[in-house]
Structure formats: structure tokens, C-alpha cells
C-alpha positions as CSV (number, residue, x, y, z in Angstrom):
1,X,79.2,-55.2,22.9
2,X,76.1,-53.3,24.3
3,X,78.8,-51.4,26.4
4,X,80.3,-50.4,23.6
5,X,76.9,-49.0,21.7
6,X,76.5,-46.9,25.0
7,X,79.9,-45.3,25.2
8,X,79.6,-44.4,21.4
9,X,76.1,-43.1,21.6
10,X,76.8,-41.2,24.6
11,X,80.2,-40.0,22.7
12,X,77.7,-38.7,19.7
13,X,75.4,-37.3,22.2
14,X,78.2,-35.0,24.1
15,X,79.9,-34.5,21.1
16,X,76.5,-33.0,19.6
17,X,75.8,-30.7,22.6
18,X,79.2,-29.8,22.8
19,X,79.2,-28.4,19.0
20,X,75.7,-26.8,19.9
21,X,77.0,-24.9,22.8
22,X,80.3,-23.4,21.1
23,X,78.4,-22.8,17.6
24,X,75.8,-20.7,20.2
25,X,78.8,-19.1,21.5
26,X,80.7,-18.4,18.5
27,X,77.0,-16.8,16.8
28,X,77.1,-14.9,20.2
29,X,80.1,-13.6,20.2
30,X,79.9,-12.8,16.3
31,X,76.9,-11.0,17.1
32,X,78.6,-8.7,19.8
33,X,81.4,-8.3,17.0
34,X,79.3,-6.9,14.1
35,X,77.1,-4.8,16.9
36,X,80.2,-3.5,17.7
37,X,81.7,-3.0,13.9
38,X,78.4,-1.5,12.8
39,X,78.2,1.1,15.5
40,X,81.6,2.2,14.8
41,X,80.9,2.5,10.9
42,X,78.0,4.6,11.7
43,X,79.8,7.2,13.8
44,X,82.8,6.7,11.1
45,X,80.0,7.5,8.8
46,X,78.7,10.3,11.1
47,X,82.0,12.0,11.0
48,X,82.3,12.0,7.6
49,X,79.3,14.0,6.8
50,X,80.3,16.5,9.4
51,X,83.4,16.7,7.7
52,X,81.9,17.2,4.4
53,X,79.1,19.7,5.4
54,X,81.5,22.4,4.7
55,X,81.7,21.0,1.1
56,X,78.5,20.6,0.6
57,X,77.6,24.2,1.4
58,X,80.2,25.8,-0.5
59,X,78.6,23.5,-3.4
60,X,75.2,24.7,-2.6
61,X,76.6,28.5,-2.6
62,X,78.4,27.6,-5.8
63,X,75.3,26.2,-8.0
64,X,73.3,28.8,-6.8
65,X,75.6,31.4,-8.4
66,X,76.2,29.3,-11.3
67,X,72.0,29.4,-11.5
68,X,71.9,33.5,-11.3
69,X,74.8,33.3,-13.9
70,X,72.5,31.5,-16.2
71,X,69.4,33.6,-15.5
72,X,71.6,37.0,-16.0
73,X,72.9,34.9,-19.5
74,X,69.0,34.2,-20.4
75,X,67.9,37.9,-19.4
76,X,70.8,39.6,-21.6
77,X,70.0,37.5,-24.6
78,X,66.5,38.6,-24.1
79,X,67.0,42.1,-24.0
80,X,69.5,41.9,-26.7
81,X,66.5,40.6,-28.6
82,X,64.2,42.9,-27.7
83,X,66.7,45.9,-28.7
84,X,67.0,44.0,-31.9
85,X,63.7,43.5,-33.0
86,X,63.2,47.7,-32.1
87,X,66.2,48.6,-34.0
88,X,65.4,46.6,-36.6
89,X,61.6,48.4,-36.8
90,X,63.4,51.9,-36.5
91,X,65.9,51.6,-38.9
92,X,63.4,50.0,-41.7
93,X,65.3,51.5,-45.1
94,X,68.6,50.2,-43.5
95,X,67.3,47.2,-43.2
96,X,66.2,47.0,-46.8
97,X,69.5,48.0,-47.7
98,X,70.7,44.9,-46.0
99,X,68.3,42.7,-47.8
100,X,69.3,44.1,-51.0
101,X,73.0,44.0,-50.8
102,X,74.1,41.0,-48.1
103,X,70.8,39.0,-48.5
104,X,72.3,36.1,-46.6
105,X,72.8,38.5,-43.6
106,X,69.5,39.5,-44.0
107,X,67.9,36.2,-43.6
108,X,70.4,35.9,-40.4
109,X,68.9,38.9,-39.1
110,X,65.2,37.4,-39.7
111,X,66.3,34.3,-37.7
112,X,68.8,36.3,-35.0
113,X,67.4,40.3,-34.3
114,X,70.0,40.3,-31.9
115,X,72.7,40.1,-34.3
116,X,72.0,43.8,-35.9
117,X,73.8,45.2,-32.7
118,X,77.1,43.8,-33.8
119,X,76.5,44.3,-37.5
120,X,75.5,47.8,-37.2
121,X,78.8,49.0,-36.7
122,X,80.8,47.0,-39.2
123,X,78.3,48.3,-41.9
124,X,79.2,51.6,-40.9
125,X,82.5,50.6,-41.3
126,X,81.7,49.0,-44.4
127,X,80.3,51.9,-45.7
128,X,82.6,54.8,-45.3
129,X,84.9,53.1,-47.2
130,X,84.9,55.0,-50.8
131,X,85.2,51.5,-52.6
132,X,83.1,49.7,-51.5
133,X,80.7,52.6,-51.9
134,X,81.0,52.4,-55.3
135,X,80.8,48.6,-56.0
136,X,77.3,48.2,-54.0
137,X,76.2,51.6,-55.8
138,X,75.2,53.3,-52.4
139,X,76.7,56.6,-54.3
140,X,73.9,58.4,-55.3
């Protein structure tokens, strides 16, 4: 019987060690793997930013003209302000004309200077025509 308590305790004992050793050889071997896997990812990596620098430029060039777009869009609309806050002082009995007859436009053109540019022609327009001379009065 003692025999017996021997052969199985030296069983569990190899049988231990031997599931030591290949677990140590399988972390081993897993570590070489994923060593391995992660280097290639990197370059894979690598090569796709090389690949993309190209893009990336032409997306740098492209917001950087989209940004002067925006600047020439914010300078226009402030000079169109500017001329229409001066046209707007030089042409003072116009102006009053405006109020009186349209006076919703005028209190657009209180809010938005800029706008008299546009408008300026259409009243001319406006008021060459003989009938609609005589229904605001402007015939003197």
C-alpha cells in the first residue's frame, strides 16, 4: 500500500512539473508570437500613414483655402458695410425718402447698411416708372 502512495505522489509530482514546463513554453512561445504580431502592426501601421501623408496634405492645403475663402467672405461683408453706412450719410434726403415711403425697408437698412447697394438700383427702377411716381407723390 505504501508503494502505491509513492507511485501516485510521484505521478502528481511529474505530472505537476510537466504542466509547469509546457505552460512556461506555451507563455514563451506566445510571447515570441505577439512580439512578432505587434511589430508587424506597427510597420502595417507605419505604412499606412506614409500612404496617407499625401491626404493629409492635400487636406491641410484644402482648409487653408477654405480659411482665406472665409476671411475674403468676412472682409467683403465688411467693406460692403462700410460703403453702406457712407452711402447711406451721402445720400441723407434719399434716405428720408425711404423712411417715408417703404418704412419697413428703412428699418432694414438701420439694421443692414449693406443692403442700400442692392436697393439703390431697384429704387431707381422703381422710380422712373410714371405710376408709381404718382401713387407715392414723388411728382412735384
Amino acid at each position: 500500500m505504501e508503494t502505491l502512495w509513492i507511485v501516485t505522489a510521484l505521478t502528481l509530482i511529474f505530472s505537476l512539473s510537466f504542466t509547469v514546463y509546457f505552460v512556461k513554453r506555451a507563455q514563451k512561445e506566445t510571447r515570441i508570437t505577439l512580439d512578432a504580431l505587434g511589430s508587424q502592426l506597427t510597420e502595417g501601421i507605419n505604412q499606412i500613414n506614409s500612404d496617407l501623408e499625401p491626404v493629409h496634405n492635400a487636406v491641410s492645403r484644402s482648409m487653408g483655402a477654405i480659411s482665406s475663402v472665409a476671411d475674403n467672405t468676412k472682409m467683403e461683408k465688411a467693406i460692403d458695410r462700410r460703403i453702406g453706412l457712407d452711402t447711406l450719410d451721402q445720400y441723407g434726403d434719399v434716405v428720408e425718402g425711404i423712411r417715408m415711403a417703404f418704412p419697413r425697408v428703412a428699418e432694414y437698412l438701420d439694421d443692414r447698411p449693406e443692403a442700400i447697394t442692392k436697393l439703390l438700383p431697384r429704387l431707381n427702377t422703381l422710380i422712373s416708372d410714371p405710376e408709381t411716381r404718382k401713387r407715392l407723390n414723388l411728382d412735384l
